[in-house]
Phi, psi and omega in degrees: 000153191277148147215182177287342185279318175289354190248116167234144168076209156235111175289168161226126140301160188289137180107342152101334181327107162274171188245151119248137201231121207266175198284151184288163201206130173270140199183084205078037208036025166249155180255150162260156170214113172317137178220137163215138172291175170312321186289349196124311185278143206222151179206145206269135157233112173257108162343145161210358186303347194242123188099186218126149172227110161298102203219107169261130224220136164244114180232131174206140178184151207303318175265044173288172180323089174084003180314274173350312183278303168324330189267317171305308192225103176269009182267336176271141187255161209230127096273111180300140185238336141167166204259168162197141158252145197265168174316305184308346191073018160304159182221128185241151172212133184265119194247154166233145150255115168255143161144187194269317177312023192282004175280302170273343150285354197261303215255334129335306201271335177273017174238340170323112172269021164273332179256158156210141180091073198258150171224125172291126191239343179216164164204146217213143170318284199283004191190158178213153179253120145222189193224120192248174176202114171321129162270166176305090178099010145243150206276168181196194219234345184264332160303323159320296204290307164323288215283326141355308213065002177294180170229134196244108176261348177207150190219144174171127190293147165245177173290353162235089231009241170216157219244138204206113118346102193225166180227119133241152208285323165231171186298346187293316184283332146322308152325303175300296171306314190311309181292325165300315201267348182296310171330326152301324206050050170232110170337137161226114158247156192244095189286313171239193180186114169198148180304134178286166181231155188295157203021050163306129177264016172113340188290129183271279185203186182272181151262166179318334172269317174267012169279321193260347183235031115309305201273327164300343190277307179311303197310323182295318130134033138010275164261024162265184187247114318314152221284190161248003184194145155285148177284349171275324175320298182317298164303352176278309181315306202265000187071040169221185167293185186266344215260312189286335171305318227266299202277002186274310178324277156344289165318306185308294208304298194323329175291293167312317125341300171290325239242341204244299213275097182290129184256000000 
């Protein structure tokens, strides 16, 4: 595949076709870059990769996606792992769960009337996958992110609905989202915000749970040498497994890193 980054000069597409390519022109927070062939015929390709608005948004309302369960078992984190809709236009979504609680998130998620048919489909030491199928009027959040022009980069349940990390390419699109869901009557609060930078990997900030077993791990002296608290400690203090300490501790550092760090 072509981009703007690789077609410099006069390129050949496969088939020996030289190109030309005319200066790039902004438009709706898209860059266009012209590509015409010799023969005449021409074709657009646009950009949003450069710039941006980076925004991690707490969205909640009772019928979004799983709402119920969140609320029924707040010790557990929820990631969606990925959505599909079938021919039929059923719409199924694949969750990963960490925490101690799959007995009672499992019995929660059958009496949930936003899903329906939920099935465990793999279970792993520290986390089960499982595949839900969406009832009839609930809502959920990535079409709203499409029709934006956003990109959705990170999803994870919270104590209040769920908590979700999107790129749009301008604040005009970011609006545009905010309208879709005030039109829903689906709470939108704005934890973070910030212009995105040329080779952004997306990272925003932490979320409320590795926000909260950070700054306890530090007080505790976590990382010092030798430690002061241990990770079963630790879960006892915050009320989760141990399984939920070890990947948010990961997940944490691993943000901050990217987020911080330059190559």
């Amino acid at each position: 595949m072509y981009s703007a980054s690789n077609l410099a000069g006069n390129e050949r597409l496969p088939g020996n076709k030289p190109l030309r390519l005319s200066s790039p022109r902004t438009r709706d927070g898209f860059v266009s870059i012209d590509v015409a062939e010799v023969d005449g015929e021409q074709a657009t390709l646009r950009s949003q990769a450069d710039g941006g608005v980076i925004a991690q948004l707490r969205l909640d309302h009772d019928d979004l996606v799983m709402r119920p369960t969140l609320d029924s078992v707040p010790d557990v984190t929820v990631e969606p792992e990925y959505w599909t809709t079938l021919e039929t236009g059923r719409r199924l979504l694949f969750v990963a769960v960490v925490g101690d609680s799959f007995e009672t998130f499992e019995g929660a998620l059958e009496r949930d009337p936003t899903v329906i048919e939920p099935v465990l489909v793999d279970r792993y030491p520290d986390r089960r996958i499982y595949r839900i199928a969406l009832a009839e009027g609930t809502m959920e959040f990535t079409a709203g992110t499409a029709e934006a022009g956003g990109r959705l980069l990170e999803v994870t349940s919270s104590r209040d609905g769920w908590l979700i990390q999107l790129r749009f390419p301008t604040r005009q699109a970011l609006v545009a989202f905010n309208d879709y869901c005030r039109d829903r009557e689906v709470s939108v609060s704005v934890e973070h915000l910030r212009v995105s930078d040329d080779g952004d990997d997306g990272v925003v900030a932490l979320t409320e749970k590795q926000q909260e077993l950070l700054a306890v791990a530090h007080a505790e002296g976590y990382f010092d040498v030798p430690r002061g608290i241990s990770q079963d400690e630790l879960a006892n203090r915050l009320g989760v497994s141990k399984s939920a300490v070890s990947q948010r501790l990961r997940r944490a550092i691993g943000e901050l890193c990217n987020s911080t760090l330059t190559t």
